[in-house]
C-alpha positions in Angstrom: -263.0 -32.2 63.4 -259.6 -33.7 62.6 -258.4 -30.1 60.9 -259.3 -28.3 63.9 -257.7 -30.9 66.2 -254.8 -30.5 64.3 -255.0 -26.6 64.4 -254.8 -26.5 67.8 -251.8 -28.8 68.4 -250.1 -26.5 65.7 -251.5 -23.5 68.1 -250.2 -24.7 70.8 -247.0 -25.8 70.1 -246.7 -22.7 68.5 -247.5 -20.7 71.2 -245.0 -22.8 73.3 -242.1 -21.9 70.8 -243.0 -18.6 70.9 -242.4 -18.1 74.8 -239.6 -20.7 75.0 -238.0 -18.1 72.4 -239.2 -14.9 74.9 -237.9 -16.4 77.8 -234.3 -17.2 76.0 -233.8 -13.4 74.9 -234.8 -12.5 78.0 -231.8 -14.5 79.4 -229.2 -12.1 77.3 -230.7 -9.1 78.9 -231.1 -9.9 82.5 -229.7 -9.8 84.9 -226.9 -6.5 84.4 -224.1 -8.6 84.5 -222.1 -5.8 83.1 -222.8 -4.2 87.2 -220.2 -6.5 88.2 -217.5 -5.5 86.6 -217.4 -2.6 89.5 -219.6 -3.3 91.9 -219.3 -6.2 94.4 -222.8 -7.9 94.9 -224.4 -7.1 98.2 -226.6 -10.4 98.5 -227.1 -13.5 96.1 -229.5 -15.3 95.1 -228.0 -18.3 97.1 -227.7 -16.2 100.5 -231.3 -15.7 99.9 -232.2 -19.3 99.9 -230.4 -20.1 102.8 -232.3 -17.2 104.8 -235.9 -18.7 103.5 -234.7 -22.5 104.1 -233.2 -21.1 107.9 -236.6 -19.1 108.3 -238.6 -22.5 107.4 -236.6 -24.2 109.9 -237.1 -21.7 112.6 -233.1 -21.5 112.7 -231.5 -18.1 113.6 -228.6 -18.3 111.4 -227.3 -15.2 110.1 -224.9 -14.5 106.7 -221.2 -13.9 107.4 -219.1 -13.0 104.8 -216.2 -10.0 104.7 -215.5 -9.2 101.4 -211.4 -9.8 100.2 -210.0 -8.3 97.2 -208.1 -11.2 95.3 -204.6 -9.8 96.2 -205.4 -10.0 99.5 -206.0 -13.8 99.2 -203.5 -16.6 99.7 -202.0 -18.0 96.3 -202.2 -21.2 97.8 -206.3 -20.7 98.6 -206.4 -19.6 94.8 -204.0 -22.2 93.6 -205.8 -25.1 95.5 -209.4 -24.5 94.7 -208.6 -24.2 91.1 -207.2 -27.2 91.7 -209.9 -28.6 93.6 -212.9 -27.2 91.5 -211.3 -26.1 87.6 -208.6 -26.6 86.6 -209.0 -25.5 83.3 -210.2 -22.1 84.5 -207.5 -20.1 82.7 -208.1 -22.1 79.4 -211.9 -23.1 78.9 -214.5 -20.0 78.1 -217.0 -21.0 80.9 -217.6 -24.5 80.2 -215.6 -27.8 80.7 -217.2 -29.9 78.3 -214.6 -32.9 78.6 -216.5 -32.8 82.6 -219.8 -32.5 81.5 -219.4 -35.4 79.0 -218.2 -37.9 81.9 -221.0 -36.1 84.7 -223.9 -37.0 82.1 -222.5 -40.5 81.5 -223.2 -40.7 85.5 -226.4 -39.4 85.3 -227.4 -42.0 82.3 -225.9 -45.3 84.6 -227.7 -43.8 88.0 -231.1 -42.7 86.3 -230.6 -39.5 87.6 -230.6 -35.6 86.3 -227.9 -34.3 88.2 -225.4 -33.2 85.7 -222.4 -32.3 87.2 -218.9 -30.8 86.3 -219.7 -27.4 86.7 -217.0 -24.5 85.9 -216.8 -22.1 88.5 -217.7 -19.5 85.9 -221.2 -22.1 86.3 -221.1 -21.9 90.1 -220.6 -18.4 90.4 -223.8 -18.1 87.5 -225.8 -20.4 89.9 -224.7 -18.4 93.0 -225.3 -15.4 91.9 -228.7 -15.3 90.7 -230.3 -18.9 90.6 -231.5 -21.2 93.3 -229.7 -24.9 94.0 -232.3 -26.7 91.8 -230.9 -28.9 89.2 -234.2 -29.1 86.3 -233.3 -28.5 83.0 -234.6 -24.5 83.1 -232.3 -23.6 85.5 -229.6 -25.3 83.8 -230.3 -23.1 80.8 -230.4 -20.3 82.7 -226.9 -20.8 84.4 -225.4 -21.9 80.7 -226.6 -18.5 79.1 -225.8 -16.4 82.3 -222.6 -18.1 82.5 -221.6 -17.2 78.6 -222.3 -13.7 79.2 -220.1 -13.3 82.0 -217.2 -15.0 80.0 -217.8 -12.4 77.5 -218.2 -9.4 80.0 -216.0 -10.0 82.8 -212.5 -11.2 83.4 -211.2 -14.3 84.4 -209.8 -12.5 87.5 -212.9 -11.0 88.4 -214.7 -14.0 87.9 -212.5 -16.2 90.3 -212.6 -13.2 93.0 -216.3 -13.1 92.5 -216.2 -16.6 93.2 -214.0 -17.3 96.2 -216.2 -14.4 98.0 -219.8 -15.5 97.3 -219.2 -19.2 97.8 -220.7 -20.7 100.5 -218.0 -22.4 103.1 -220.1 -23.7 106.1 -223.7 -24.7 107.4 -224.3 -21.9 109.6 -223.9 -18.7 106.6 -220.5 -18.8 106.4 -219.7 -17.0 102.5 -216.5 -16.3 101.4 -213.3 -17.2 102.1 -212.7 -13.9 104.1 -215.7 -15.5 107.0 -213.5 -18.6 106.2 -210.3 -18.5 106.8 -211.8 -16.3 110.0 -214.2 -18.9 111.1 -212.0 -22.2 110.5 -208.7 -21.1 111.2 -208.8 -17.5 112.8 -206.5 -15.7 110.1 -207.2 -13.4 107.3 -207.6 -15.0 104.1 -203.7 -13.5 102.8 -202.2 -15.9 105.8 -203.3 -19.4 104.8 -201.0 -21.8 104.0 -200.8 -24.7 101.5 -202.2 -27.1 103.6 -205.0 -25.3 105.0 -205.9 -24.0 101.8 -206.1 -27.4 100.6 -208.9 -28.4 103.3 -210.7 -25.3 102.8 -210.2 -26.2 98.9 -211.7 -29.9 99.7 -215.2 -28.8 101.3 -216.4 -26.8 98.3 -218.4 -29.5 96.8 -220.6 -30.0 99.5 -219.4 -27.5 102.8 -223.1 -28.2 104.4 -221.8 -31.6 105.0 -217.9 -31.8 105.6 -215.7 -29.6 107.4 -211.9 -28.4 107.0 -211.6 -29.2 110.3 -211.4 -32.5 112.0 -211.1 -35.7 110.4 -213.6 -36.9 108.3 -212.4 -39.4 105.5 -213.7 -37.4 102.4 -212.2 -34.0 103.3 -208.8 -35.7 104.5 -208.4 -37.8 101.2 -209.5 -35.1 99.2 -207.3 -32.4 100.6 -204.1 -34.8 100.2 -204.7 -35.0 96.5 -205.3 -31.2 96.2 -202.4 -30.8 98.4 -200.0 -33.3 96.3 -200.9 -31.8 93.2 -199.8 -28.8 94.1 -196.2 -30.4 95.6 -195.9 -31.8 92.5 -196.4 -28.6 90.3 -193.8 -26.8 92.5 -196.8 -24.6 94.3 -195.7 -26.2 97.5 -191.9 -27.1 99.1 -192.4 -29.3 102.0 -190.2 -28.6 104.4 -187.9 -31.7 104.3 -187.2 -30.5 101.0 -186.2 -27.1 101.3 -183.4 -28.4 104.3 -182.4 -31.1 101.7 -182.0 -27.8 98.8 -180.3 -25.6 101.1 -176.2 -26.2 100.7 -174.8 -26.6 103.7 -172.4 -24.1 105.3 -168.6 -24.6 106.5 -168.5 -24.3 110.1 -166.1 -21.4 110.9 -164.6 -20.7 114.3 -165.7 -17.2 115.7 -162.8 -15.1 117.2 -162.6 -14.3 120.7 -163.3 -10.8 120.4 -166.5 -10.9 118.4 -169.4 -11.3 120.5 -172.0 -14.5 119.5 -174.8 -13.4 117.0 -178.5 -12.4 119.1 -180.9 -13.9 116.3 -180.6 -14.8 112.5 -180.7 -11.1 111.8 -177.5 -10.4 113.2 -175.9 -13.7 112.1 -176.3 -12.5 108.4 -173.2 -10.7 107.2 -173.1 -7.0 106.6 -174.1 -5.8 102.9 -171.5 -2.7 103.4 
């Protein structure tokens, strides 16, 4: 009686091995993550969620995102959610370990399986093809999916992936083209340092804060991003560029010229 007891643990745990090992491979072969080296992704798996959770709700919320090539984005939208999010994006292969050491030590104090410090090569993994849950299968989902992209995709691609499937408000705003539109009424190539530093700011949770207004979180958060860059010589304030610029003599202009009509025609000829 005690063999066949025995037998059937083995059995099962067996068994359990066997489709925990299925499951993995099937990880390295889908989903064709090779597609997006080309092609932009019409939906994700994330827009999907939000259109069941709005249907749920019986809200009539629609997705709005305009897709923007990364050269048509704002170095300082690029410069401040790197910042903001990972800012060892150039350097790490997908993962930030140094972050996920310190977001598990969190997790241990508060009792909680939350696991934090994602990449944005992670976010983008969890984006594209996985729902918002944070239990361990999904986890190993995102790490595997996330390593193959490293290994298939540039970083480029990656961050332009990123900054166009990400979601940015609590009404279906994706992207930072339906962004910059919706929060500031520009294109995406006219931000500037301090707005993207507030649009930079709301990533971690853009359901709950806002670039706009005044709430505590986004307006301390968007100070750091925005000092960080200052301080690496992204950003000149203002002050400092009149403080740089030597000043000029003062000449007295003959009688016979007539006064300049704009900065234009104040600069002296190149002939």
């Amino acid at each position: 009686m005690k063999r066949k007891k025995k037998s059937c643990i083995g059995r099962f745990f067996a068994m359990g091995a066997l489709a925990l090992a299925v499951f993995v491979a099937f990880q390295f072969v889908y989903p064709n993550v090779s597609a997006l080296k080309k092609t932009n992704p019409k939906k994700t798996a994330m827009m999907e969620y939000r259109e069941a959770e709005w249907k749920r709700e019986g809200k009539k919320y629609r997705i709005d995102q305009k897709w923007v090539p990364l050269r048509a984005i704002s170095p300082y939208l690029i410069k401040a959610v790197l910042i903001g999010e990972d800012d060892k994006f150039w350097k790490h292969e997908g993962f930030d370990y140094e972050a996920m050491q310190k977001a598990m030590e969190k997790d241990i104090k508060a009792k909680k399986f939350k696991l934090g410090g994602s990449t944005i090569s992670q976010q983008l993994a969890k984006n594209l093809y996985l729902s918002p849950s944070k239990n361990p299968v999904r986890k190993l989902r995102e790490a595997i999916i996330t390593w193959r992209m490293e290994r298939t995709l540039s970083k480029k691609r990656i961050l332009e992936l990123y900054l166009n499937v990400a979601e940015w408000g609590d009404k279906g705003i994706f992207g930072i083209g339906a962004a910059s539109r919706h929060y500031y009424g520009k294109p995406a190539s006219a931000l500037g340092p301090e707005e993207a530093a507030r649009l930079a700011a709301v990533l971690p949770n853009p359901r709950k804060y806002s670039p706009l207004g005044g709430q505590r979180y986004v307006v301390n958060r968007s100070n750091l991003i925005y000092n960080i860059m200052v301080r690496r010589g992204i950003v000149v304030p203002e002050y400092e560029e009149m403080q740089a610029e030597p000043e000029q003599p003062e000449t007295p202009m003959e009688p016979s010229q007539p006064p300049p009509t704009s900065i234009i025609d104040a600069k002296p000829s190149s002939d």
